[in-house]
C-alpha positions in Angstrom: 5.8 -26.7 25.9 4.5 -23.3 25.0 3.8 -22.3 21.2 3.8 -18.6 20.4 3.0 -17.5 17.0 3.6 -14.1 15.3 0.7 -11.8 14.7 -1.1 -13.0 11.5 -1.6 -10.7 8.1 -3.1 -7.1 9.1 -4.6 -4.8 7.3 -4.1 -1.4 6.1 -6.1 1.3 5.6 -4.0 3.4 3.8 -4.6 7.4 4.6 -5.9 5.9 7.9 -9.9 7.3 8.4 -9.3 9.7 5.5 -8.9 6.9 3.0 -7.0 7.5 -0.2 -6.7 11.1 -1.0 -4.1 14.3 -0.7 -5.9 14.7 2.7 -4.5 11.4 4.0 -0.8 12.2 3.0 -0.1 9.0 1.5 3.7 9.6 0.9 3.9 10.0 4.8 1.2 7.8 6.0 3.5 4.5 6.0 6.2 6.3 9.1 5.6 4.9 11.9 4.1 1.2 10.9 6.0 -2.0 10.2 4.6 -4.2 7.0 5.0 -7.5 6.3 4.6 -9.7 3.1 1.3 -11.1 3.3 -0.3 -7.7 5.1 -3.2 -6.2 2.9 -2.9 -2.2 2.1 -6.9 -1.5 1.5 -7.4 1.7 -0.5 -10.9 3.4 0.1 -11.4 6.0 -2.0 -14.1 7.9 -4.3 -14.3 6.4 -7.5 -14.8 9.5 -9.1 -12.0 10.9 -7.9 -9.4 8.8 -7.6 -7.7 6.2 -9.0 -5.0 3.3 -7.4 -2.1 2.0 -9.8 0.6 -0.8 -8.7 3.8 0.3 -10.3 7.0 -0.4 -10.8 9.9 1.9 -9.0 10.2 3.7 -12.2 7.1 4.5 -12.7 6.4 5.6 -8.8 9.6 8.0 -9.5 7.9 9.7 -12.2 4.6 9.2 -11.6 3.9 7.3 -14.9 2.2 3.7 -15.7 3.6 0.9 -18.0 2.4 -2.2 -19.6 3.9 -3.7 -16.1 1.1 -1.8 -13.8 -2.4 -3.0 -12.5 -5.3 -0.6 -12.0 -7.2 -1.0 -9.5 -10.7 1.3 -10.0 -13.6 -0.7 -7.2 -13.0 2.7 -4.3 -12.2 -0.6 -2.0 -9.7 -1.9 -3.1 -7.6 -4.6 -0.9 -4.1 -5.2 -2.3 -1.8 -8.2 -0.6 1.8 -6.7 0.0 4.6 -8.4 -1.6 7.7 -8.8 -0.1 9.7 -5.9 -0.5 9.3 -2.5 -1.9 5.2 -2.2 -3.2 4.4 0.9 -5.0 1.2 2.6 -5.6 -0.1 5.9 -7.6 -2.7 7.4 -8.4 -2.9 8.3 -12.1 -6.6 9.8 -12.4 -7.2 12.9 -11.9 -3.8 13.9 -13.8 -1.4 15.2 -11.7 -2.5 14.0 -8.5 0.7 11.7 -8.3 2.6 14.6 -9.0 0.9 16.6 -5.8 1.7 13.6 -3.7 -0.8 10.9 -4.6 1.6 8.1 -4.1 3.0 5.4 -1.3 5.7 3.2 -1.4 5.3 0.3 1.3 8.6 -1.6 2.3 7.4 -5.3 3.5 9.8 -7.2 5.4 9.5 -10.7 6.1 7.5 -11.7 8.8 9.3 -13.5 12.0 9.2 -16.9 12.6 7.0 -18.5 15.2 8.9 -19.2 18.0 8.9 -22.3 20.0 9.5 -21.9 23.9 10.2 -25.1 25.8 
């Protein structure tokens, strides 16, 4: 009997080497990868400039927080997806959502294991 499993959790850097900022495109950093629920999304980033804010859809849309959002303010900041759509500004400096200072990562459920006999 041979057991395979799936790849574990993996993490993230999001904006790749150019951590979280405008330079890493954030809105188009996600095309190409697949996320699962359980992966970490790590957001580097200078403190004083920058900011990383869980939100809900709504808020992602118009690039607003709500009594529903978390800050995250460390500039290392490692964030365990959720399953489904996981939204993230940035809402310090003002106006850097607006200029593109947002992701939205889709996480699918991860496959089974499978079991070869």
């Amino acid at each position: 009997m041979l057991y395979c499993s799936s790849k574990g959790p993996v993490t993230y850097i999001v904006g790749d080497n150019l951590g979280w900022t405008l330079d890493g495109y954030p809105e188009s950093w996600t095309g190409g990868k697949k996320f699962y629920a359980g992966d970490m999304a790590e957001f580097k980033y200078d403190t004083e400039d920058a900011t990383v804010v869980a939100v809900e859809k709504k808020d992602d849309d118009d690039c607003s927080v709500s009594d529903s959002s978390v800050f995250y303010r460390s500039g290392d900041d490692k964030i365990q997806l959720q399953f489904g759509a996981n939204y993230f500004i940035c809402s310090w400096p003002l106006n850097q959502c607006q200029m593109g200072m947002k992701v939205a990562i889709n996480a699918t459920a991860r496959p089974p294991s499978l079991l070869v006999h």
